[in-house]
ZAGUMAR-892396 format. One record per residue: residue number from 1; x, y, z of N, C-alpha, C in turn. Coordinates in Angstrom, 1 decimal. Layout:
ZAGUMAR-892396
ATOM:nr:npx:npy:npz:capx:capy:capz:cpx:cpy:cpz
ATOM:NUM:X:Y:Z:X:Y:Z:X:Y:Z
...
end
This chain:
ZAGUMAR-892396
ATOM:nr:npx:npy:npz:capx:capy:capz:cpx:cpy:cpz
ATOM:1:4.5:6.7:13.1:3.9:7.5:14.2:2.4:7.5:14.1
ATOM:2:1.5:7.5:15.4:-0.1:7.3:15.6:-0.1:8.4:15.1
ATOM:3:-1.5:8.5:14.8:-2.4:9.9:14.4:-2.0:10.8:15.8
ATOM:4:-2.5:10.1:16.8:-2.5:10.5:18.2:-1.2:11.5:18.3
ATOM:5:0.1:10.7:18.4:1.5:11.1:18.5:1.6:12.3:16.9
ATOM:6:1.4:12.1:16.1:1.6:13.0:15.4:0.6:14.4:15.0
ATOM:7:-0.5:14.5:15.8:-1.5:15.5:15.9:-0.7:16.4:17.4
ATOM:8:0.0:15.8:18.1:0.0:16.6:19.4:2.0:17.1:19.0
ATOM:9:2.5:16.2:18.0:3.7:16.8:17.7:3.6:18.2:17.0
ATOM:10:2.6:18.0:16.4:2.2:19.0:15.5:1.8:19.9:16.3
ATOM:11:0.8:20.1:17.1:0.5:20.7:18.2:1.4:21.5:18.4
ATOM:12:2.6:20.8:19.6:3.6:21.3:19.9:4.6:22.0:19.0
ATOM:13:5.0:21.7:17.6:5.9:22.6:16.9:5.3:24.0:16.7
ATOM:14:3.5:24.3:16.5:3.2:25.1:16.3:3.0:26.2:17.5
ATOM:15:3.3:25.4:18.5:3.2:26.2:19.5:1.5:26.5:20.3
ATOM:16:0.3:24.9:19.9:-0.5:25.7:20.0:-1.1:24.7:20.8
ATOM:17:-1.8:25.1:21.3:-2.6:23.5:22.3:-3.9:23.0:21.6
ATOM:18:-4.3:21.7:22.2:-4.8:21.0:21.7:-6.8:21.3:22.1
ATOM:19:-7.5:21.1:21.3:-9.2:21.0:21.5:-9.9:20.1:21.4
ATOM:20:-10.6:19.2:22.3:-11.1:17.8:22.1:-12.7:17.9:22.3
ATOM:21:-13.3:18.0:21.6:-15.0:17.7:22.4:-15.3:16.2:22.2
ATOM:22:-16.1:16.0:23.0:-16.9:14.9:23.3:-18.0:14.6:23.2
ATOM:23:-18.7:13.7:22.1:-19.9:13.6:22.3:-20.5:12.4:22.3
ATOM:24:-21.5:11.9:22.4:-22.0:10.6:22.3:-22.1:10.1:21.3
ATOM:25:-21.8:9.0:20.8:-22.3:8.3:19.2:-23.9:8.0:19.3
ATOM:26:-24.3:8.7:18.4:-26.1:8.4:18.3:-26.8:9.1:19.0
ATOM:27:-26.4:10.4:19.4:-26.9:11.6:19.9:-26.5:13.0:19.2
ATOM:28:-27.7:13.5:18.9:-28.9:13.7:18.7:-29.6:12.1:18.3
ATOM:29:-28.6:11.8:16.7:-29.5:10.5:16.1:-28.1:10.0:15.7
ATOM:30:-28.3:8.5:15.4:-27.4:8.0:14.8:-27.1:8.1:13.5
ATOM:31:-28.1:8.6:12.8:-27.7:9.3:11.3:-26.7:10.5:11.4
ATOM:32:-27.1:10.9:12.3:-26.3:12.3:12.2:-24.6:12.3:12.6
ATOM:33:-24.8:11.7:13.3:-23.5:11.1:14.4:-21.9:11.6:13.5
ATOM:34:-22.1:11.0:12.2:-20.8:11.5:11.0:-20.2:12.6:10.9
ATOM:35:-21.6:13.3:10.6:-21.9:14.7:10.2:-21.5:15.7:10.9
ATOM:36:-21.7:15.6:12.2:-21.4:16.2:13.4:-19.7:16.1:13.7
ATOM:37:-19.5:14.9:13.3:-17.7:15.1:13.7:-17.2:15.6:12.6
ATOM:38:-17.2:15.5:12.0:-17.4:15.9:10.2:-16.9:18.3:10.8
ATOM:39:-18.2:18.3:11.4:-18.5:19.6:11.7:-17.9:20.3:12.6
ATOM:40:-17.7:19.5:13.7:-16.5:19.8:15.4:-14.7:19.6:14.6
ATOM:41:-14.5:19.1:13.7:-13.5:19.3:12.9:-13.0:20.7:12.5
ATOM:42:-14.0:21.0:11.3:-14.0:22.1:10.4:-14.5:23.2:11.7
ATOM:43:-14.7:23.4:13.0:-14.8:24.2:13.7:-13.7:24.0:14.8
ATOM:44:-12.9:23.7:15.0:-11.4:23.6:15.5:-11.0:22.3:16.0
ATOM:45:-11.4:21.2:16.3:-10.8:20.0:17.1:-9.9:19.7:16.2
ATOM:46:-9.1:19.4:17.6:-8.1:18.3:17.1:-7.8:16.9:17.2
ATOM:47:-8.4:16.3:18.2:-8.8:14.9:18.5:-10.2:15.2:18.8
ATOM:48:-10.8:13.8:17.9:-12.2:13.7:18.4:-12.2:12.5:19.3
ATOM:49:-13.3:12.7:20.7:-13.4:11.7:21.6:-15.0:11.3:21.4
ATOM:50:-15.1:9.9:21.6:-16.3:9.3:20.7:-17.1:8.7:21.8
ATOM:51:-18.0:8.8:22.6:-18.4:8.4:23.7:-19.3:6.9:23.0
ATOM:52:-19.2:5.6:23.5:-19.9:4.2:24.0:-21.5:4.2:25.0
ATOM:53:-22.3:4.1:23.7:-23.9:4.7:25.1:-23.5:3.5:25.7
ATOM:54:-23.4:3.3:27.2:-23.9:2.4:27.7:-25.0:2.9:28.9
ATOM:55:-25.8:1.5:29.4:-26.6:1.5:30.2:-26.6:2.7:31.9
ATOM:56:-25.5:2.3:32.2:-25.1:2.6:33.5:-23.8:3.8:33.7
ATOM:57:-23.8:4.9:33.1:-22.7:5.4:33.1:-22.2:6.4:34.1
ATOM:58:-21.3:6.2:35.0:-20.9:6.2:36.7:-20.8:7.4:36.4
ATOM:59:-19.7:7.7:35.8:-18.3:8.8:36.0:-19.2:10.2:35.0
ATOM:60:-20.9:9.8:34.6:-20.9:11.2:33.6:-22.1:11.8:34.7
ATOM:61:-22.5:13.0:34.6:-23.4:14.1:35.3:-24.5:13.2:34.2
ATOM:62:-25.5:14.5:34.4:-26.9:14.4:34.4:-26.9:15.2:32.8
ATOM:63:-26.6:15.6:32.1:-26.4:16.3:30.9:-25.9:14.8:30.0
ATOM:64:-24.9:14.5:30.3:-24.6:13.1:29.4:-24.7:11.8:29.8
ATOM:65:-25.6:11.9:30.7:-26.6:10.0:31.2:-27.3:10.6:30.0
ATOM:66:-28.4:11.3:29.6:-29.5:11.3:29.2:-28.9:11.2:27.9
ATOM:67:-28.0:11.9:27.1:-27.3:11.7:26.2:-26.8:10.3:25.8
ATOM:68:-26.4:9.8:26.9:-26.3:7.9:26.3:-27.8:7.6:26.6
ATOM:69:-28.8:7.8:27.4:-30.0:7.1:27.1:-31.0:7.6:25.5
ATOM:70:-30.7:8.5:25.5:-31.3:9.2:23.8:-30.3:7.6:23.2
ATOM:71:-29.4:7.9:23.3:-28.7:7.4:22.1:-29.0:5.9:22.2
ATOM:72:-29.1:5.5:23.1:-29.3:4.1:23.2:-30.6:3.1:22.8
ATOM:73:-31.8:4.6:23.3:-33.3:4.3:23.4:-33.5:4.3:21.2
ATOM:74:-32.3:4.9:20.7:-32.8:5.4:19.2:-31.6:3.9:18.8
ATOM:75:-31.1:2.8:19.4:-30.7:1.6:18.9:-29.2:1.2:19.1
ATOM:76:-28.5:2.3:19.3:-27.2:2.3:19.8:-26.3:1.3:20.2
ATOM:77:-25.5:0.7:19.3:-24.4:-0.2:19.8:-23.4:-0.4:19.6
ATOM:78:-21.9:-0.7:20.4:-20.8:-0.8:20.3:-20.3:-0.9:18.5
ATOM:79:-20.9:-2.0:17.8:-21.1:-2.0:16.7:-21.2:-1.1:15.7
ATOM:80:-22.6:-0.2:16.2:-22.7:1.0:15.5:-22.1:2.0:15.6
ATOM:81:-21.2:1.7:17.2:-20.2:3.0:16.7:-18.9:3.0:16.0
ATOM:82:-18.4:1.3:16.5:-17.4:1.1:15.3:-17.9:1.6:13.4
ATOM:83:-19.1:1.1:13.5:-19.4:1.6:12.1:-19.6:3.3:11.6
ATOM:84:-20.1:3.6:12.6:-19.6:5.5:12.5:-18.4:5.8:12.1
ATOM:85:-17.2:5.3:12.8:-16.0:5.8:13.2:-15.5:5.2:11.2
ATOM:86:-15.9:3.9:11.1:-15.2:3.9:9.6:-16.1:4.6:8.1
ATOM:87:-17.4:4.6:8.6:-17.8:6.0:7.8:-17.4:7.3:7.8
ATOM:88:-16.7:7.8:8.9:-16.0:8.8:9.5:-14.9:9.0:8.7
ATOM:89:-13.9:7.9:8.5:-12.4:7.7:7.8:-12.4:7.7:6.5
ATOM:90:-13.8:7.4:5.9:-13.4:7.7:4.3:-13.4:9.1:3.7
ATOM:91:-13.7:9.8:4.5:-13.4:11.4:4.3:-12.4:12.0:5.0
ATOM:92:-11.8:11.2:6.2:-11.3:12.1:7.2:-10.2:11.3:8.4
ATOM:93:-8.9:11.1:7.2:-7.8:9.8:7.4:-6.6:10.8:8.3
ATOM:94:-7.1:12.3:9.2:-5.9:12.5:10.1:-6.5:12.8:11.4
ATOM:95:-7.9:13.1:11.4:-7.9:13.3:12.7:-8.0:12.5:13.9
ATOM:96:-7.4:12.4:14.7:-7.7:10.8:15.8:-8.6:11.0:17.0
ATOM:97:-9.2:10.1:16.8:-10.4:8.9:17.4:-10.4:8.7:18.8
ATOM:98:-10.4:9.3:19.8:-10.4:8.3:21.2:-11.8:7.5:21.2
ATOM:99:-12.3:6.6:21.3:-13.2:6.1:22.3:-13.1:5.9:23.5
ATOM:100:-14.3:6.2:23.9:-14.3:6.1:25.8:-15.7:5.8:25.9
ATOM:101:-15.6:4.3:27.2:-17.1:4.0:27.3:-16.6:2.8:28.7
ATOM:102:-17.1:1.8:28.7:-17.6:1.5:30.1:-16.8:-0.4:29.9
ATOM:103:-15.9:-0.9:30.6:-15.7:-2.4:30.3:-16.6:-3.3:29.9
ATOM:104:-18.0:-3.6:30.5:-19.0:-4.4:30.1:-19.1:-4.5:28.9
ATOM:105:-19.6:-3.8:27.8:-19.8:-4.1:26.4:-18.5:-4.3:25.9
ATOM:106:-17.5:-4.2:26.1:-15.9:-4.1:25.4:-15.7:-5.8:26.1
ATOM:107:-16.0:-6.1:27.1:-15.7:-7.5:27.7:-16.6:-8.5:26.5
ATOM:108:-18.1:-8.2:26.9:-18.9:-9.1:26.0:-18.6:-8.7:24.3
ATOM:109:-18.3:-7.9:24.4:-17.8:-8.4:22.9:-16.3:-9.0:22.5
ATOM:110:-15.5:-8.9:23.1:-14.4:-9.9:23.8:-13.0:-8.6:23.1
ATOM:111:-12.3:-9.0:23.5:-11.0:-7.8:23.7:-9.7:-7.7:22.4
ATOM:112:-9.5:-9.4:22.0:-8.6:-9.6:20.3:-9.9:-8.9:19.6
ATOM:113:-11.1:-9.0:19.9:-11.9:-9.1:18.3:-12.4:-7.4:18.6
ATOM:114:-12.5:-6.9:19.8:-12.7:-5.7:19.9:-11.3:-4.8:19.6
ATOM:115:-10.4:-5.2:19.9:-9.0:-4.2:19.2:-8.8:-4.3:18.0
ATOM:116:-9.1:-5.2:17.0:-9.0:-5.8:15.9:-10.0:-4.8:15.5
ATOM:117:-11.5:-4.6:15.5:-12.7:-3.8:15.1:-11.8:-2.3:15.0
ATOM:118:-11.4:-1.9:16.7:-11.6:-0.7:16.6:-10.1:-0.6:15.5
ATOM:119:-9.4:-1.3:15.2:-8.5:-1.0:14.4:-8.6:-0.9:12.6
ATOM:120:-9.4:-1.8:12.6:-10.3:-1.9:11.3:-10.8:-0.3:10.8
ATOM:121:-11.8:-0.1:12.1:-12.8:0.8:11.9:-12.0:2.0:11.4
ATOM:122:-10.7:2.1:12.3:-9.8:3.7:12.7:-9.8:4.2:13.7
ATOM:123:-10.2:3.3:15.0:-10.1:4.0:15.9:-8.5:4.5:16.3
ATOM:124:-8.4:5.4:17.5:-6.5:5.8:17.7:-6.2:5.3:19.3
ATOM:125:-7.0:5.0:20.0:-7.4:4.9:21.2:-8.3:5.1:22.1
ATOM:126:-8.5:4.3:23.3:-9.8:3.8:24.3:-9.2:4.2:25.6
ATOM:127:-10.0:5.1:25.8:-10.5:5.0:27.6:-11.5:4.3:27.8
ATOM:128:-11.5:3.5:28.9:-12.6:2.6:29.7:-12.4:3.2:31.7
ATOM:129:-13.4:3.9:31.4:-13.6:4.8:32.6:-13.8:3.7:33.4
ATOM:130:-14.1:2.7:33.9:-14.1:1.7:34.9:-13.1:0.7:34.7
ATOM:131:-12.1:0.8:34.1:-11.3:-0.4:34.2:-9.7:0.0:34.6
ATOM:132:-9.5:-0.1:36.0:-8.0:0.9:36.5:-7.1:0.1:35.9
ATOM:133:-5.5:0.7:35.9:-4.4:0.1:35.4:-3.9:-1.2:35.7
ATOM:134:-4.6:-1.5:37.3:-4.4:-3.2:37.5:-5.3:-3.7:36.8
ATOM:135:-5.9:-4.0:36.3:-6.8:-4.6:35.6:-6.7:-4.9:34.5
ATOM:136:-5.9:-4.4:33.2:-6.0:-3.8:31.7:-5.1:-4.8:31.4
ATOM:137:-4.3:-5.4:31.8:-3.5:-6.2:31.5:-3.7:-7.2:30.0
ATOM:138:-5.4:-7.6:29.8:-5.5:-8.4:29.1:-5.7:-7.7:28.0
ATOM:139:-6.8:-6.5:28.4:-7.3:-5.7:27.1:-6.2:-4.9:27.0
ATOM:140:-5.6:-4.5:27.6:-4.0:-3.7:27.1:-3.0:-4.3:26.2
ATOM:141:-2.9:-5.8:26.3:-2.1:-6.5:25.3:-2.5:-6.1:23.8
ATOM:142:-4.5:-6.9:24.3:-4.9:-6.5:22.3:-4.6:-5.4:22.5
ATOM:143:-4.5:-4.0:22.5:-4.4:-2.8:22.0:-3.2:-2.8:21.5
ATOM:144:-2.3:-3.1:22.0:-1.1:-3.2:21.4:-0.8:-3.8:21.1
ATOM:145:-1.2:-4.9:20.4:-1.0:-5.8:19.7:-1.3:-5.0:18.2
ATOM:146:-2.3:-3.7:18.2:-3.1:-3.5:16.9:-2.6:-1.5:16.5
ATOM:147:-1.6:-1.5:17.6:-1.3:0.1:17.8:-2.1:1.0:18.6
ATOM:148:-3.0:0.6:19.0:-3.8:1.5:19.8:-3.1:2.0:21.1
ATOM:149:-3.8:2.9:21.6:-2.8:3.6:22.8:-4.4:3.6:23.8
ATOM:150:-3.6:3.5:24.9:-4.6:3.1:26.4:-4.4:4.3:27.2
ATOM:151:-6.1:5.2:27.4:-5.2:6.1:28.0:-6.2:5.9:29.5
ATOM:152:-5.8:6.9:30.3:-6.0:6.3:32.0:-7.0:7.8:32.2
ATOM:153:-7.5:7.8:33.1:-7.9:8.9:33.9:-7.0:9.5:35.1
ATOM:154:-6.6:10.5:35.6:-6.1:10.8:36.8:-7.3:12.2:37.7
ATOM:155:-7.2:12.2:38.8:-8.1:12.7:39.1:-7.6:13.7:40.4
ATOM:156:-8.5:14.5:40.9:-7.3:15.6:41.6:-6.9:14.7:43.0
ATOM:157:-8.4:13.6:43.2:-7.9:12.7:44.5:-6.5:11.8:44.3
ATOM:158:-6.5:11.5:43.1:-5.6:10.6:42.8:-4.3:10.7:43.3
ATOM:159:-3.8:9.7:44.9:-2.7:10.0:45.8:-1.1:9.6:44.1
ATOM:160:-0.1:10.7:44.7:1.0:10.6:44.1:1.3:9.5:43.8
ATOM:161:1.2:8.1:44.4:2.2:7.1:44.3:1.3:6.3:42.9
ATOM:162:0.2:6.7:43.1:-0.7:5.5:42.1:-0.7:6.8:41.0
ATOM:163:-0.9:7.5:40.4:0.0:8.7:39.8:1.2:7.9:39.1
ATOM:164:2.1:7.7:39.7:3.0:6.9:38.9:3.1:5.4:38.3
ATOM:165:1.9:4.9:39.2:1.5:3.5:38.4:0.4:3.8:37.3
ATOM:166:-0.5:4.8:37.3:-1.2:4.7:36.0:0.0:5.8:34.4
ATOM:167:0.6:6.3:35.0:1.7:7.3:33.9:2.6:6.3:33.5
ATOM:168:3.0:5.0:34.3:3.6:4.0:33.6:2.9:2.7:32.9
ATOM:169:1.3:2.9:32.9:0.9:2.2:31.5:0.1:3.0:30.3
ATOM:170:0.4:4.1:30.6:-0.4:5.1:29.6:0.3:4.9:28.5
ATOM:171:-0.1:5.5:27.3:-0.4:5.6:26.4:-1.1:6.9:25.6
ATOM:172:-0.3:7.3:24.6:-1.1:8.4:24.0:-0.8:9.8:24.3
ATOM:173:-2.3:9.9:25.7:-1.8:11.3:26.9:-2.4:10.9:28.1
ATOM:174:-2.3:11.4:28.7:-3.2:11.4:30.4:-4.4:12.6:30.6
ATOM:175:-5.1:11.9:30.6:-6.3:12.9:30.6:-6.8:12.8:32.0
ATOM:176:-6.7:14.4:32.8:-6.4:15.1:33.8:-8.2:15.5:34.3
ATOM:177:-8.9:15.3:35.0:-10.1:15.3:35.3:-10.0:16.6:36.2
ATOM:178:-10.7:17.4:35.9:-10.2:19.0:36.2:-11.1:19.2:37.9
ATOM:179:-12.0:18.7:38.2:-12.8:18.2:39.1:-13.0:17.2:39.7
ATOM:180:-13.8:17.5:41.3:-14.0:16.1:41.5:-15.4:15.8:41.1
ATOM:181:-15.6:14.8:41.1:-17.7:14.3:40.6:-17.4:14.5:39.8
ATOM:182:-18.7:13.8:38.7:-18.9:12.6:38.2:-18.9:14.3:36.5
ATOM:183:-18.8:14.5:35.4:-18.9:15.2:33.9:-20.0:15.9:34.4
ATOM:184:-19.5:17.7:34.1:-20.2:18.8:34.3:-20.9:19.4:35.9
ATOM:185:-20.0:18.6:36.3:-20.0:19.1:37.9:-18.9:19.9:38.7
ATOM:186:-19.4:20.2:39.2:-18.0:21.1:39.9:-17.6:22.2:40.0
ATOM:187:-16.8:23.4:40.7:-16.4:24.2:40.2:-14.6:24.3:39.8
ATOM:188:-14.7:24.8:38.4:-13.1:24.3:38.4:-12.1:25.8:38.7
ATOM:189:-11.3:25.2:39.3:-10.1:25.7:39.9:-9.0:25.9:39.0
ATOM:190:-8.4:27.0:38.2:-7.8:27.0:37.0:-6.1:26.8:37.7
ATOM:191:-5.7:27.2:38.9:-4.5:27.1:39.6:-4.1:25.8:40.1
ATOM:192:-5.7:25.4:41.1:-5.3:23.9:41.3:-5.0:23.2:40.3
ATOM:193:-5.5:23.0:38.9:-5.2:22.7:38.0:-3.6:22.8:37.4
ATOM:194:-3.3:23.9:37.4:-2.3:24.2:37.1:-0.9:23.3:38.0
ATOM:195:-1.4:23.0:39.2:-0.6:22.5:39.8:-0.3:21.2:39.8
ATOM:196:-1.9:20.7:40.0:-1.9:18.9:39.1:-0.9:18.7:38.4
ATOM:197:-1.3:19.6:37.3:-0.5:19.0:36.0:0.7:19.1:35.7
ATOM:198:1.4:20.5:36.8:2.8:20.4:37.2:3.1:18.9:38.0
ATOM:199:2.8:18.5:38.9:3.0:17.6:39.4:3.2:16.0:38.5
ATOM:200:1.8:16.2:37.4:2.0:14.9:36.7:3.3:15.2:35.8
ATOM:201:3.6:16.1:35.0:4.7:16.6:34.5:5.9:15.8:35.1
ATOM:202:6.0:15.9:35.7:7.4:15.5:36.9:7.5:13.8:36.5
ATOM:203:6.3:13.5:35.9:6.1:11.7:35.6:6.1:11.5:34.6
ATOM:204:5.8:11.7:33.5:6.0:11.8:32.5:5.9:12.4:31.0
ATOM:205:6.1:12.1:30.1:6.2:12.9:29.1:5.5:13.1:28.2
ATOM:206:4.4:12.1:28.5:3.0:12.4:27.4:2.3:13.3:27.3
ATOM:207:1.8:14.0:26.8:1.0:15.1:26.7:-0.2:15.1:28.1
ATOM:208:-0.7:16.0:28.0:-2.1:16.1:29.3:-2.8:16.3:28.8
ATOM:209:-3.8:16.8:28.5:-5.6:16.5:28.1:-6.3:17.1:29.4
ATOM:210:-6.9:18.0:29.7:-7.7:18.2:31.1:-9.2:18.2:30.7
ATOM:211:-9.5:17.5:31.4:-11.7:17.7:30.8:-11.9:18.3:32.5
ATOM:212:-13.6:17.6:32.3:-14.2:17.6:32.9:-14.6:19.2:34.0
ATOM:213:-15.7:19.9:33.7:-15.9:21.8:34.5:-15.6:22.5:33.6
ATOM:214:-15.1:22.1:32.6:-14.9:23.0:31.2:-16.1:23.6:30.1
ATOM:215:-16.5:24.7:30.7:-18.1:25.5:30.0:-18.1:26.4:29.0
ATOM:216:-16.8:27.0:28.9:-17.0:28.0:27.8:-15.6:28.4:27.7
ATOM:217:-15.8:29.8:27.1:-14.7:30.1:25.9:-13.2:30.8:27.3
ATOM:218:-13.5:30.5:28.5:-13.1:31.5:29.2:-12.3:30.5:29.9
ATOM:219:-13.6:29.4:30.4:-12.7:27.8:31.4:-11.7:27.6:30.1
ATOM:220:-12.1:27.4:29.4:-10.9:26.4:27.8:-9.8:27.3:28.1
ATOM:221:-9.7:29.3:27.7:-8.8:29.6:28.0:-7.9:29.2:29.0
ATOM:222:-8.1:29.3:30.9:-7.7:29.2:31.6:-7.0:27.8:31.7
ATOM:223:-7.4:26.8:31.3:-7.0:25.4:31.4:-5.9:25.3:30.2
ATOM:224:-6.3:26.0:29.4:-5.2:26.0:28.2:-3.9:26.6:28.7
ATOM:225:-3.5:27.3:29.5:-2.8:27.8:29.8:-1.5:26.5:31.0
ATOM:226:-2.3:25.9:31.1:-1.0:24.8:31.5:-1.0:23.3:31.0
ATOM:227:-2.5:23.3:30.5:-2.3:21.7:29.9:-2.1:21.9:28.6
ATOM:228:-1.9:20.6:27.7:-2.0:20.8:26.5:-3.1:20.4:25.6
ATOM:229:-3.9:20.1:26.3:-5.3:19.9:25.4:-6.3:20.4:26.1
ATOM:230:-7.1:20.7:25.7:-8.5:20.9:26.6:-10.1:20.4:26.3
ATOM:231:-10.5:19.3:26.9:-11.3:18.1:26.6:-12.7:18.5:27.2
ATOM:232:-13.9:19.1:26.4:-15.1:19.7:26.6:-16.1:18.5:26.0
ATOM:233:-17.2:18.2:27.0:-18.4:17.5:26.6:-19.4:17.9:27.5
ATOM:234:-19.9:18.0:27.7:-21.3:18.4:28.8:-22.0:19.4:27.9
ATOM:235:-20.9:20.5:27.9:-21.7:21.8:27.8:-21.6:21.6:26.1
ATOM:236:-21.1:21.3:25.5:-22.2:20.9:23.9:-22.7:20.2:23.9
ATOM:237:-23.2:19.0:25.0:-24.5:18.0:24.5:-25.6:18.8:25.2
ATOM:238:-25.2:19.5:26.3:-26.4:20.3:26.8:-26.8:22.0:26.0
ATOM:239:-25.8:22.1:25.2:-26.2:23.2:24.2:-27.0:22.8:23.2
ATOM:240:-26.7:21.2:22.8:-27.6:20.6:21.1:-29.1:20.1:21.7
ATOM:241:-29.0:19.7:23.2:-30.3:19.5:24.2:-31.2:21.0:24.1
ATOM:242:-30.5:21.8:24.4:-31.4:23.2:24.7:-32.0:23.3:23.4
ATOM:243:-30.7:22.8:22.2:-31.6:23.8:21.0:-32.4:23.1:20.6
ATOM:244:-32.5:21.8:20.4:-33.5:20.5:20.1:-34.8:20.6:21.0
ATOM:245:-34.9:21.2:22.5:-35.9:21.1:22.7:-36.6:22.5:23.0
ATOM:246:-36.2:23.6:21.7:-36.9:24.7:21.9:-37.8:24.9:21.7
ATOM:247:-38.2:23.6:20.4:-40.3:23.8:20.4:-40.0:24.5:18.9
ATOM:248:-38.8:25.2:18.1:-38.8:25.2:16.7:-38.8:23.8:15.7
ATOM:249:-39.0:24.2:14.4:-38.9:23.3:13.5:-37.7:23.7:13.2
ATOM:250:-36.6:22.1:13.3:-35.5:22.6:13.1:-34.6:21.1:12.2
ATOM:251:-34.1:21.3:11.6:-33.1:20.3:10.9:-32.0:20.1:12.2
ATOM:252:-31.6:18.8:11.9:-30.6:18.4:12.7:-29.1:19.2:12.5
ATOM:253:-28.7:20.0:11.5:-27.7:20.4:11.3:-27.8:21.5:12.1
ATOM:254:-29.0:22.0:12.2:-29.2:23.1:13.0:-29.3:23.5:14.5
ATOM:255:-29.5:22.2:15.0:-28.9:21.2:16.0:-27.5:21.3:16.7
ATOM:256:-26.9:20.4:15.7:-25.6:20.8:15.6:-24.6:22.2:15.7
ATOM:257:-25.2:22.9:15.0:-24.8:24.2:14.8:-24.5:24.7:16.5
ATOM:258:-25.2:24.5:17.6:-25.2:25.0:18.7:-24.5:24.7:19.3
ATOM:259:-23.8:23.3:19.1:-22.4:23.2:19.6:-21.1:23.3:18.5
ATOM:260:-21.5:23.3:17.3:-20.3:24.4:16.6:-19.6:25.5:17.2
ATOM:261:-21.3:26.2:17.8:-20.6:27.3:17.9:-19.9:27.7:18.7
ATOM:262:-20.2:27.0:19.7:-19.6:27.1:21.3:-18.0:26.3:21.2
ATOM:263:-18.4:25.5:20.1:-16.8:24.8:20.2:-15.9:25.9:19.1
ATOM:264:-16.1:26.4:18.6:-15.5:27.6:18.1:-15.5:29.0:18.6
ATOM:265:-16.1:29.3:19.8:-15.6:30.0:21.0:-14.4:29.7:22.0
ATOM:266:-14.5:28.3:21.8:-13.8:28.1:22.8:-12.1:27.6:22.1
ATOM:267:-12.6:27.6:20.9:-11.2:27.7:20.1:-10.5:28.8:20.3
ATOM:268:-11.2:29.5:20.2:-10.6:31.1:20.2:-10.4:31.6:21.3
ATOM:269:-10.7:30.6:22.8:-10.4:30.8:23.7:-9.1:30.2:24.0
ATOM:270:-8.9:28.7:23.7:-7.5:28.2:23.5:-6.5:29.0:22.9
ATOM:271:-6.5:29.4:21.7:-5.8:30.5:20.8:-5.3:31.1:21.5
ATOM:272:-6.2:31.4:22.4:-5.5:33.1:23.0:-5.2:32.8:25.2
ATOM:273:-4.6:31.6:25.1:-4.2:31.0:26.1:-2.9:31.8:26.3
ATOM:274:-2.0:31.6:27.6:-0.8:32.0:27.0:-0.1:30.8:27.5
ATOM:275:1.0:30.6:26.8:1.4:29.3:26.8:2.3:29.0:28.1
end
């Protein structure tokens, strides 16, 4: 059994839903990048999702463009984050790994030698936010070729019938985009939601994951209450943004700390979801 499948079984026996934050590899700094997942662990996650700086990134707001351009402008690359991720594993051999980032760098670095890496490294699974389920055919083989699980986006536009063409190449879970526009936009709708995910329900049986409009300890509750994970990035890269650019002398841990804490709010808002 994947880390993946066996983190959300676990989940499930205890009756409790799942907490995912997201942050960029090499933001704040790439030194730190370890440390930080290291820390969103021991503060409640249960899947860490590993963001890819790339150049052009469509699908993210204005909170985490700048987040991949810090990260990129301080040397950032595919490479370097496979190398995080297995400095990551020598301390920390259960919690699983999504990466999510953009086709282009995953193409140019070619697709056997990129599933092979992230398998090496420890990765558990890849979203590639621009590459739909017609498409994956080639990079879907390596993944499974290596155990990796492919997971898809679904989104509230997303018509029924294609709905069932991306839930029949998934993998892992389906992660349910709680809004429409592009990470940290929107206002979210805790019922519409709830109805999505009834609907995807009806398709299949993998878990759900909902991101994107997710701010605090109150949205995590509400969304916790019909999905089974709840996937937050914006509002801790723009919490470790605010604290970094307060004009104090501050250590990077202390940095950090400001989305600890928020992600341990918002644990305790999952907690107290009702199921």
């Amino acid at each position: 059994m994947s880390r993946l499948s066996h983190t959300f079984a676990e989940l499930r026996t205890r009756g409790r839903k799942g907490l995912v934050p997201y942050v960029v590899a090499g933001d704040p700094s790439p030194d730190g990048t370890v440390t930080l997942l290291h820390a969103l662990v021991a503060a409640g996650a249960d899947v860490l999702e590993v963001g890819v700086p790339f150049s052009d990134p469509m699908s993210e707001g204005p909170v985490i463009q700048k987040g991949h351009e810090r990260a990129l402008a301080r040397g950032m690359s595919l490479q370097r984050v496979l190398d995080m991720v297995s400095v990551f594993r020598q301390e920390d051999d259960k919690t699983p790994i999504v990466m999510m980032g953009y086709a282009n760098p995953i193409e140019r670095f070619g697709y056997e030698r990129f599933a092979a890496a992230c398998a090496k490294a420890g990765v558990d699974a890849l979203i590639t936010v621009d590459l739909p389920p017609e498409e994956v055919d080639e990079i879907d083989g390596a993944l499974q070729g290596v155990g990796l699980d492919n997971i898809f986006l679904i989104s509230p536009t997303t018509p029924e019938a294609r709905i069932q063409t991306i839930v029949e190449r998934a993998r892992g879970f389906i992660y349910y985009v709680a809004v429409k526009g592009v990470t940290g936009s929107g206002q979210l709708d805790a019922e519409e939601v709830s109805r999505s995910v009834a609907l995807i329900r009806q398709k299949t049986d993998l878990p759900i994951a909902v991101g994107f409009g997710i701010k605090d300890a109150e949205s995590a509750r509400a969304v916790a209450a019909s999905a089974d994970a709840v996937v937050v990035g914006s509002a801790l890269i723009a919490e470790m943004d605010k604290k970094a650019r307060s004009g104090e002398p501050l250590q990077e841990i202390q940095i950090h700390d400001a989305a600890v804490q928020l992600l341990q709010s918002m644990r305790a808002g999952v907690d107290s979801s009702p199921s």
